[in-house]
C-alpha positions in Angstrom: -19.5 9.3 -4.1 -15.4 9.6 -4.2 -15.5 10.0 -0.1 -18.4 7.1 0.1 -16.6 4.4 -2.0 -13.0 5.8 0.2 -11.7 7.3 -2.4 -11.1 10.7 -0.9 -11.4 12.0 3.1 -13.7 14.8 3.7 -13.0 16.2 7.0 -16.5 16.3 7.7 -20.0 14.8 6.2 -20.4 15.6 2.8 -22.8 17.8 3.5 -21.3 20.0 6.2 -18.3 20.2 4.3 -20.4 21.7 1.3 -22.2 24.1 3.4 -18.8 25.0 5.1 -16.9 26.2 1.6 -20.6 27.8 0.5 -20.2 30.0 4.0 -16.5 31.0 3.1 -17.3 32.3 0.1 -17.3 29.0 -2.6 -19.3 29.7 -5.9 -21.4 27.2 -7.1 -21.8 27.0 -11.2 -24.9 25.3 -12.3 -24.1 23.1 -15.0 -26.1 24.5 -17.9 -26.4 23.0 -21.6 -24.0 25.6 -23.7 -21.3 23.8 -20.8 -23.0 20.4 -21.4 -22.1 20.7 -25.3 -18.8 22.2 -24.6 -18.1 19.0 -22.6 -18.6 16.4 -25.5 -16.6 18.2 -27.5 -13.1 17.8 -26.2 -11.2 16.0 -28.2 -8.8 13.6 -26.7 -9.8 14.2 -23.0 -10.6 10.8 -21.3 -14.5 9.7 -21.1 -15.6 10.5 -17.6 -18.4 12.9 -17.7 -17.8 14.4 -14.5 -14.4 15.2 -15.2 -15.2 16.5 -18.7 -18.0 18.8 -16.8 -15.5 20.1 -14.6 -13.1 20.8 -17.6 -16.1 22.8 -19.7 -16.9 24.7 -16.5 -13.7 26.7 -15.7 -13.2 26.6 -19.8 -16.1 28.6 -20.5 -15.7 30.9 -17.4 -12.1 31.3 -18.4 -11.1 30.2 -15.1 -8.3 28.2 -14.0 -8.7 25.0 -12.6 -6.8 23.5 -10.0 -6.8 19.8 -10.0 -5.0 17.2 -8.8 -5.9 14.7 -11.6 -3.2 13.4 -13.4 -5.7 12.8 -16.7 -6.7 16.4 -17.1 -3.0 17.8 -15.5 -1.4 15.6 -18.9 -4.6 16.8 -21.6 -3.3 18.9 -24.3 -6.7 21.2 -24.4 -6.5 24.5 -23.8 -6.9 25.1 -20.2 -5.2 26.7 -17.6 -4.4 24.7 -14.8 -3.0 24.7 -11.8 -1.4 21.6 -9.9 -3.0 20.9 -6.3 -0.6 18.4 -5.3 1.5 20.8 -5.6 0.2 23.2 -2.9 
């Protein structure tokens, strides 16, 4: 949705691109209820439910999660994160 409203630039169709990073060795994690609950519980992080689904994710993998989004870089929660602008 980000690349079809111009938001972002995939270097190819959003599909290809997928399939691309699924061949190099990308994970997928299905987004499951005990991750769904997780994500309405952060306190203080901003509404969007994609973002707070992403947040949940590497929080209850115990994974880091690099992001170049300045609203979940700045969120006091407890999660490690790594800058991508940065990279």
């Amino acid at each position: 949705m980000l690349a079809q409203r111009g938001r972002i630039t995939l270097p190819s169709p959003a599909d290809v691109w997928r399939a691309d990073w699924l061949e190099a060795g990308l994970v997928e994690i299905a987004l499951d209820g005990r991750i769904a609950i997780l994500a309405s519980r952060l306190e203080d992080l901003h509404r969007d439910p994609a973002d707070r689904f992403i947040v949940a994710t590497a929080m209850s993998r115990g994974l880091p999660l690099m992001t170049a989004d300045e609203r979940i870089l700045d969120w006091r929660g407890q999660l490690e994160r790594m800058d991508a602008r940065e990279r």
